[in-house]
C-alpha positions in Angstrom: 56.8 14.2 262.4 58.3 16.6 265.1 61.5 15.9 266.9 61.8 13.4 269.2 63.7 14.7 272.3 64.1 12.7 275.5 62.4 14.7 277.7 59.1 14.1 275.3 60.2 10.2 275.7 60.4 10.3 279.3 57.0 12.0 279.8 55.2 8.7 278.2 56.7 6.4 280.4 54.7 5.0 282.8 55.4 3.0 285.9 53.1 0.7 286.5 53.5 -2.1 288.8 56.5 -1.7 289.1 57.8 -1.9 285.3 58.2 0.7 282.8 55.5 1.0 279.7 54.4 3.2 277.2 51.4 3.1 275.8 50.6 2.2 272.1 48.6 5.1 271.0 52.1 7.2 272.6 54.3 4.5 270.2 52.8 4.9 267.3 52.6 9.0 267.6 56.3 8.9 267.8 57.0 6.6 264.7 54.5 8.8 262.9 51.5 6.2 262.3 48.5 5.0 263.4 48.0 2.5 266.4 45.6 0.6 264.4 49.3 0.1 261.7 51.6 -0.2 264.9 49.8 -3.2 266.2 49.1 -5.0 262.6 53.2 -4.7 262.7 54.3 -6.2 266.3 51.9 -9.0 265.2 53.4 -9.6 261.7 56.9 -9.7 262.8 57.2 -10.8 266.3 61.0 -11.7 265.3 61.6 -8.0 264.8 60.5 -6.7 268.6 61.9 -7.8 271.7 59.9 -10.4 273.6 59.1 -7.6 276.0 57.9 -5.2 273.8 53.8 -6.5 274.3 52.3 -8.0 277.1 
């Protein structure tokens, strides 16, 4: 896993609509896994990401 700096967090956020996102596939390359594993964990443990985190 490289570092994670700011500015590399600020270039995968997205305004849409409005609101700020980031994108799953951009999520899961920063916590080093696969989006596939990213999205088997929000659903597993809703209790453990804010309500906002999926929409």
């Amino acid at each position: 896993m490289s570092d994670i700096t700011i500015d590399r967090i600020e270039r995968i956020i997205y305004v849409i609509r409005g609101l700020r996102v980031m994108l799953d596939s951009d999520l899961a390359e920063l916590y080093g896994v696969t989006t596939k594993r990213l999205n088997e964990q929000v659903k597993r443990n809703p209790d453990r990401f804010p309500t906002d985190f999926v929409y």
